[in-house]
matplotlib code that plots the C-alpha trace (Angstrom):
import matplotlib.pyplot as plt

x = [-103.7, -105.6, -105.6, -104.8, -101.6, -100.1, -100.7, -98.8, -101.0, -104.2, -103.1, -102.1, -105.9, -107.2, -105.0, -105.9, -109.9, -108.9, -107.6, -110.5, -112.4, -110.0, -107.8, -104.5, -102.4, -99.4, -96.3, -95.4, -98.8, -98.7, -96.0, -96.8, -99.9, -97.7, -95.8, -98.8, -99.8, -96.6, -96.9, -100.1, -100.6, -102.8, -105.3, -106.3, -106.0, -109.2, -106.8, -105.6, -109.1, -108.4, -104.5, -105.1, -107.3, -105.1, -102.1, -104.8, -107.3, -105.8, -109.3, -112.6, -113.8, -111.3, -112.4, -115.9, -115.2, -113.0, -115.7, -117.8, -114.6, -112.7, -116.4, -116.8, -113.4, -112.9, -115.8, -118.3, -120.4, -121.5, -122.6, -126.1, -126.3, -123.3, -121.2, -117.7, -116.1, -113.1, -111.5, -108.9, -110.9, -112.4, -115.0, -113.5, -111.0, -109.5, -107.6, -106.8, -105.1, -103.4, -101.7, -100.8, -99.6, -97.1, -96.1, -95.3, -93.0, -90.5, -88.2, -85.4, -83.0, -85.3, -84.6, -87.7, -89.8, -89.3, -91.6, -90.9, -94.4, -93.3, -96.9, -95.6, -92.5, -92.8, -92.1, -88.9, -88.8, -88.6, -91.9, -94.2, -95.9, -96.5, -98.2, -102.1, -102.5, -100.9, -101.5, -100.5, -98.1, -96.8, -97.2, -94.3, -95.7, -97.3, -101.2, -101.4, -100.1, -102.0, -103.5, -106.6, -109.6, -109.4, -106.1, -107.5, -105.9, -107.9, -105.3, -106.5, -109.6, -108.5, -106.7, -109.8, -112.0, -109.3, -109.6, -113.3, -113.1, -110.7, -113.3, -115.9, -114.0, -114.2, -118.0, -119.5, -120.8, -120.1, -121.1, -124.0, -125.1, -127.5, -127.1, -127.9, -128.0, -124.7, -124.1, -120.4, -119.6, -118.4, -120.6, -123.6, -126.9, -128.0, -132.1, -132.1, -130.7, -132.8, -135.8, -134.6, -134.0, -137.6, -138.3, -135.5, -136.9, -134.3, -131.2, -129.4, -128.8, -128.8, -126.9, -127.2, -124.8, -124.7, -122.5, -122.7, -124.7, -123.4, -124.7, -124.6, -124.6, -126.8, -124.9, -126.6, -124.3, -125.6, -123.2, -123.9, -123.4, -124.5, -122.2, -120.0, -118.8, -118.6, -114.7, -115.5, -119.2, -117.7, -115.0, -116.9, -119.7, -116.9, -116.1, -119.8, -120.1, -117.1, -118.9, -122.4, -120.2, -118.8, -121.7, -124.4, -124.7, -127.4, -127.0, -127.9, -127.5, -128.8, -128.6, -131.6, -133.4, -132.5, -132.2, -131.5, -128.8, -128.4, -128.8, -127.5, -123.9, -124.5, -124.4, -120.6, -120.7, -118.2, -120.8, -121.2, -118.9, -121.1, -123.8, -122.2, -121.6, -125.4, -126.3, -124.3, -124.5, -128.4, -127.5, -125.2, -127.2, -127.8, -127.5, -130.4, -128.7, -131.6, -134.4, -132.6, -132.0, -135.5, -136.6, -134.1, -134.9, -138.9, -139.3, -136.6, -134.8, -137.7, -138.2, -133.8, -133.2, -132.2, -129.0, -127.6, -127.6, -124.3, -125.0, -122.1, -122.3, -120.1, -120.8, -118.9, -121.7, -122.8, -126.7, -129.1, -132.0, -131.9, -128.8, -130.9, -133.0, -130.0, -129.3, -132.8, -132.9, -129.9, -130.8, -133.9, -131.4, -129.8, -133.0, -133.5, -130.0, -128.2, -124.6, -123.6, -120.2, -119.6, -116.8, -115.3, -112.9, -111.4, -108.0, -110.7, -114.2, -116.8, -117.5, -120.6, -123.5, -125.5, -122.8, -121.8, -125.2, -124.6, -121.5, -123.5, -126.0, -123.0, -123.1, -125.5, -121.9, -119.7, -116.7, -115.7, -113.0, -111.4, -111.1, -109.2, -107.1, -106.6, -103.8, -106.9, -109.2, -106.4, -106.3, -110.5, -109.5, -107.8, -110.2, -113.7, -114.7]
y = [-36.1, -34.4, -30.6, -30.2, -31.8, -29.0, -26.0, -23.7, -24.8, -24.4, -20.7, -20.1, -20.9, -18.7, -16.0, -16.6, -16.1, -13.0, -11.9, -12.7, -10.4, -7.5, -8.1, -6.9, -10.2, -11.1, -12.7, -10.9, -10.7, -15.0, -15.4, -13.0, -15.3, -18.4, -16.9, -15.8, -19.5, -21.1, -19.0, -19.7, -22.8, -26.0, -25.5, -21.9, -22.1, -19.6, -16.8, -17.1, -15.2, -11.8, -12.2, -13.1, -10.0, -7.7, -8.5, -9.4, -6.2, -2.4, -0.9, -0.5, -2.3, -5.1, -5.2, -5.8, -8.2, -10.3, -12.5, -14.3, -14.7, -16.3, -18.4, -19.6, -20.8, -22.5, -23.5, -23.8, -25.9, -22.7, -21.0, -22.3, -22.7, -21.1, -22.8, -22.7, -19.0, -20.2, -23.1, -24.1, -24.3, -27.8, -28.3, -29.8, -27.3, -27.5, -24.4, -27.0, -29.5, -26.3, -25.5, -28.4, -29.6, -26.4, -27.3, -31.2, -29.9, -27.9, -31.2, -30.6, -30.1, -27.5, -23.8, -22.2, -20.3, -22.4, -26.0, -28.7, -27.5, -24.8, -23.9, -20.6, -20.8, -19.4, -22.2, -22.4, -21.5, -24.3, -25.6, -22.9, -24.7, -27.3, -25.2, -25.4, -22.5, -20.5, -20.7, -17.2, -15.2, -11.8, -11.5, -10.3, -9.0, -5.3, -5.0, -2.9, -5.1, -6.0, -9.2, -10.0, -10.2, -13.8, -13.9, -11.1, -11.5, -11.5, -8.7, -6.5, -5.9, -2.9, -1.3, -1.7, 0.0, 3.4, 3.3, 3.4, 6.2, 7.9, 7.8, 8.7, 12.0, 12.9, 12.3, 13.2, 16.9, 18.3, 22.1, 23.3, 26.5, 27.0, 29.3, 29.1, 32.1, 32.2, 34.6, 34.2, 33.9, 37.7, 37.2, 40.0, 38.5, 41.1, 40.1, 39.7, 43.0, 45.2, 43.4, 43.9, 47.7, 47.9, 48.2, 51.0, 53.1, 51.9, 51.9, 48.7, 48.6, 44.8, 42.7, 39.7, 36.8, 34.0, 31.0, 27.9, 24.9, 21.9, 18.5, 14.4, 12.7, 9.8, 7.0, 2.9, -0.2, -2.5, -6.4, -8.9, -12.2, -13.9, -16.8, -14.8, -13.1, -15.9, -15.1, -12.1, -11.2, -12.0, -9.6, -7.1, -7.4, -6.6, -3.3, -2.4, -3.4, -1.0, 1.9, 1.3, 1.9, 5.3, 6.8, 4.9, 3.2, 1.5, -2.2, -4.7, -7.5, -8.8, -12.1, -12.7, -10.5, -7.5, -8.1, -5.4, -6.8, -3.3, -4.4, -7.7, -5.8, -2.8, -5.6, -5.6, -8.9, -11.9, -13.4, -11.4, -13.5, -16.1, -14.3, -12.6, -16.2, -17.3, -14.3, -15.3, -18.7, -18.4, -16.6, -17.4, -18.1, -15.8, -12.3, -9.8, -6.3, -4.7, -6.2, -5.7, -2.1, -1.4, -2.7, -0.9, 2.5, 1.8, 0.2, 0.1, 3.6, 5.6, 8.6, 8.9, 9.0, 12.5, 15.1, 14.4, 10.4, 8.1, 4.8, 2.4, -0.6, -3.8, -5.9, -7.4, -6.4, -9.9, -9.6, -12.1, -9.4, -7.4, -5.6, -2.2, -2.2, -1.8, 1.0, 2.3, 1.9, 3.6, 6.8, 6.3, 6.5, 9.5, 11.2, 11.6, 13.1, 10.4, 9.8, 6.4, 4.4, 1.4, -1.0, -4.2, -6.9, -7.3, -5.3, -3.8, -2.3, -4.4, -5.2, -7.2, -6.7, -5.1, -2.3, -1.6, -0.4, 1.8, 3.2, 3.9, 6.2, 7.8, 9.8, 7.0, 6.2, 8.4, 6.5, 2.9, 1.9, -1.4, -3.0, -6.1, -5.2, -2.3, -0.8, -0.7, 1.1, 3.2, 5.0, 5.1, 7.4, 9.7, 9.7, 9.6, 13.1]
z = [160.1, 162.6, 162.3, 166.0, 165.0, 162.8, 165.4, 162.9, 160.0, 162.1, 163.2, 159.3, 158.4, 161.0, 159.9, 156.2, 157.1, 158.7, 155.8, 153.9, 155.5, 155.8, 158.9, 158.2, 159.4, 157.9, 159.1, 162.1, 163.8, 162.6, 164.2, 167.9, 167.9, 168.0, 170.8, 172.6, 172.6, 173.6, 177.1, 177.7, 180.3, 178.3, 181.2, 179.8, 176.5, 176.5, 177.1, 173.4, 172.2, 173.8, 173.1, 169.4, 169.4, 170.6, 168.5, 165.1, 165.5, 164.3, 164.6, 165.8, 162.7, 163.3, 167.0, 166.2, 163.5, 166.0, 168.1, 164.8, 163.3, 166.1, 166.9, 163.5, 162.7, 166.5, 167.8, 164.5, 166.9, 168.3, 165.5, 164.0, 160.1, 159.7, 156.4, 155.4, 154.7, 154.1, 152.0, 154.3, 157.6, 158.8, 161.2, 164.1, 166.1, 169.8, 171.5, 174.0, 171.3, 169.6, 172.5, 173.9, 170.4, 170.2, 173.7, 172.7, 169.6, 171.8, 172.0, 173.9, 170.4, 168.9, 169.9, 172.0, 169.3, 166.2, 166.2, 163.9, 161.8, 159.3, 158.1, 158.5, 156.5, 153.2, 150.5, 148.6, 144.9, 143.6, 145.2, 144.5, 141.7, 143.8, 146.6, 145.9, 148.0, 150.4, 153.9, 155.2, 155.3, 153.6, 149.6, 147.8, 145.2, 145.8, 145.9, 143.2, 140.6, 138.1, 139.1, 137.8, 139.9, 139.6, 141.7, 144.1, 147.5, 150.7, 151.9, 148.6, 151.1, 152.9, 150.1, 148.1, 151.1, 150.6, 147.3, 147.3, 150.0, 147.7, 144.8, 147.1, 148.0, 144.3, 143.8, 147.2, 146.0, 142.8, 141.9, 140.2, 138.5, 141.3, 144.5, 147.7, 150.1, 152.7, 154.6, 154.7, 151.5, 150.2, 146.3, 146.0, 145.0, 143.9, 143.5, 146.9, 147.4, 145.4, 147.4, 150.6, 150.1, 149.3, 153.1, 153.4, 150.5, 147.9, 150.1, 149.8, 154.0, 154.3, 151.4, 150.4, 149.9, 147.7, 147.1, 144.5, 145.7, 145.7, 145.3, 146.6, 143.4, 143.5, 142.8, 141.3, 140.7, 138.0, 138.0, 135.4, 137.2, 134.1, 133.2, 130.9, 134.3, 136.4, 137.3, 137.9, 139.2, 143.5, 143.1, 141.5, 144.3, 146.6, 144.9, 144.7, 148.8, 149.0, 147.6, 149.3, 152.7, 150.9, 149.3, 150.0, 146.7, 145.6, 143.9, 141.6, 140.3, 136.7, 134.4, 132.9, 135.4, 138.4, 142.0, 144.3, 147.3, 148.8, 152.0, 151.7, 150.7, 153.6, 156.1, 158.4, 159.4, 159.3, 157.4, 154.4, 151.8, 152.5, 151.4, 148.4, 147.6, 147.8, 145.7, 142.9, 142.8, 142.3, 138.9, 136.6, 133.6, 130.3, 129.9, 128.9, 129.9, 128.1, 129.9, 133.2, 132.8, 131.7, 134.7, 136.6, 135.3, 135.4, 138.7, 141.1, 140.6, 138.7, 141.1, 141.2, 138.0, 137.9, 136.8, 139.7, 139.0, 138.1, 136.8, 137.0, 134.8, 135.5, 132.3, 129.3, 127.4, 125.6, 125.5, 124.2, 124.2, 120.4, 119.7, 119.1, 122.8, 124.7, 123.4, 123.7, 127.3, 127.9, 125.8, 128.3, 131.7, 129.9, 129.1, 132.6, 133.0, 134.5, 133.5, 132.5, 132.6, 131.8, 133.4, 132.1, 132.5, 129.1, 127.9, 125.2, 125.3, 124.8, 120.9, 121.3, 118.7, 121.6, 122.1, 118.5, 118.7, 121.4, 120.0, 116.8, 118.7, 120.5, 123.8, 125.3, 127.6, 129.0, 128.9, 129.3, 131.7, 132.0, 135.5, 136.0, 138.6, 142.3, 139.5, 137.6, 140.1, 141.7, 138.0, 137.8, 141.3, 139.4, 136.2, 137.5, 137.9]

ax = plt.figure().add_subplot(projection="3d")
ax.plot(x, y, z, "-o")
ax.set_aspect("equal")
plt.show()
């Protein structure tokens, strides 16, 4: 059947690939779209796309998301080498055909409002095994279950972006032992005293005030998108993209060798799942952790390396490089004063040959932290100092 002939279905897509990329669209904006397009005449159907973005768009962000997502999932004609972002979208859509289709199902017996197509009906109980994948509509489970990343849903995008920013709060600037000179802060430094009363023969006339300095931690993403991680290696890019917008992160990406995709991840565009998905697709092979962070720590990141460094990596920890070099390299990332932590998917830390090793040295990692899930990362927010 031709898509144009399920409007509700086609509007259900649309509103599942603005989910996808973190419009918050759920049932009731579904539905104000469906009654936006029943008042709108056949003959100017092309007043649907500043409609739709009014009821679909909550921010700036939204706002300027709005015009490649509405292009690419209506008029993919328009768009050169663009591919599929989403897995319910088809490649042949009319505005004209959607509206006059929701026009043609208000038969005289049906109440205005509610057409024969229930794409937007949630599905009863006893069909929900049967239901490949759901259209749209509100979940009714709460985003911080603990779903694995493999059941992420596109609607776990904005929640993820607070959390991130939440995290972000915590690690923007830490205090040192150093000062800096402040003038209104009320703590004496007293060197600085003592020198200035040189000029007034000894009489401290002009004090000096100090308060603590406080530093930006520098903060580098390492993902293993080796095949072990395959499930997982997407979702975890979307975590890292998160935290490049809120701290500028640098990151990486390893298998069998490291690939920086900083600015593939800094990128706000409609487009960027695609490109997340080209990333990993060209990996998934073996894992040598070992070689990857050597050439991390060597090449890309040699002059950052420093106290004020946090090193976040997303691994399972299976490496097919010696057991002993991984640890060797990291004692190397923490001999520069870095700080390490290590995140995985699995209920336990990581027991590969590689990091019994590591354990073995001890203080190589500061702590290990399981994330499967946003119940998961909400509880890093309140750990991660």
């Amino acid at each position: 059947m031709n898509r144009a002939a399920q409007p509700l279905e086609a509007i259900a897509g649309f509103a599942a690939l603005l989910r996808e990329h973190g419009l918050a669209v759920g049932i009731a904006e579904q539905q104000a779209m469906v009654q936006a397009a029943l008042r709108v005449p056949v003959e100017r159907s092309g007043l649907l796309d500043p409609a739709w973005r009014a009821i679909a768009c909550h921010d700036a962000r939204d706002w300027r998301r709005w015009p490649d997502l509405f292009e690419r999932y209506w008029h993919p004609q328009r768009v050169r080498g663009s591919t599929r972002v989403s897995g319910q979208t088809r490649p042949s859509r009319s505005l004209q055909q959607l509206v006059q289709g929701l026009h043609d199902s208000m038969a005289p017996g049906q109440p205005r409002g509610a057409p024969a197509d229930t794409a937007l009906q949630s599905p009863a109980a006893g069909d929900a095994a049967a239901a490949p994948r759901a259209q749209g509509g509100a979940s009714r489970t709460e985003a911080l279950h603990d779903r694995s990343l493999a059941q992420w849903l596109p609607q776990d995008l904005a929640l993820l972006e607070q959390l991130a920013e939440r995290i972000a709060r915590r690690l923007r600037r830490r205090l040192t032992r150093r000062w800096r000179a402040d003038p209104r802060d009320r703590r004496l430094d007293l060197r600085r005293t003592l020198r200035a009363s040189l000029r007034t023969g000894g009489l401290p006339l002009h004090p000096a005030w100090r308060t603590p300095r406080r530093e930006r931690p520098r903060l580098f993403i390492l993902v293993d998108v080796s095949r072990s991680m395959e499930t997982h290696a997407q979702l975890f890019l979307r975590i890292a993209r998160a935290f490049v917008h809120a701290v500028d992160a640098r990151v990486f990406v390893f298998h069998t060798r490291l690939a920086e995709v900083t600015p593939l991840l800094r990128s706000d565009s409609a487009a960027v799942q695609e490109k997340v998905n080209a990333v990993t697709a060209g990996f998934g092979g073996g894992t040598r952790i070992a070689t990857s962070l050597a050439d991390f720590h060597t090449v890309h990141a040699r002059a950052q390396l420093t106290r004020r460094a946090r090193v976040w990596i997303l691994s399972d920890g299976f490496d097919a490089d010696e057991p002993e070099r991984l640890a060797d390299e990291l004692a190397r990332v923490r001999g520069r004063g870095a700080r390490v932590d290590w995140f995985h998917p699995a209920p336990q830390p990581p027991a590969s040959a590689a990091m019994t090793a590591v354990r073995e040295r001890g203080a190589l990692v500061d702590a290990f932290h399981r994330l499967n899930s946003l119940a998961d990362l909400a509880t890093l927010a309140d750990r991660l100092q």
